[in-house]
Steps between C-alpha positions, in 0.01 A plus 500: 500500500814302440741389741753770269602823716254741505588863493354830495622861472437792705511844296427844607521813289693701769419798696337543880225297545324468855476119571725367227729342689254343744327375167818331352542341835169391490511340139905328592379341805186351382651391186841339666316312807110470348582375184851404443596777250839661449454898479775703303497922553543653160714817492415804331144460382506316139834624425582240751302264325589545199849416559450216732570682827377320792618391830341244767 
């Protein structure tokens, strides 16, 4: 890949979910310190997408 910032999202359709934050841990820290990507949390499912909010 480029040297350009590399970013991912993190989306989850809301409700309980055993695990789920463990799992979003999980993806965060291996994407931050094993690869060198930023992660953004997106608020309120694809609403939240749709209108562009996200949050390191």
């Amino acid at each position: 890949m480029s040297p350009a910032t590399r970013r991912i999202g993190v989306m989850t359709s809301g409700g309980d979910c055993p695990g789920l934050n463990a799992a979003i841990r999980a993806i965060t820290r291996r994407a931050v310190s094993g690869h060198g990507f930023e992660v953004l949390g997106i608020e309120d499912a694809v609403a939240g997408l749709a209108s562009g909010r996200a949050r390191p």
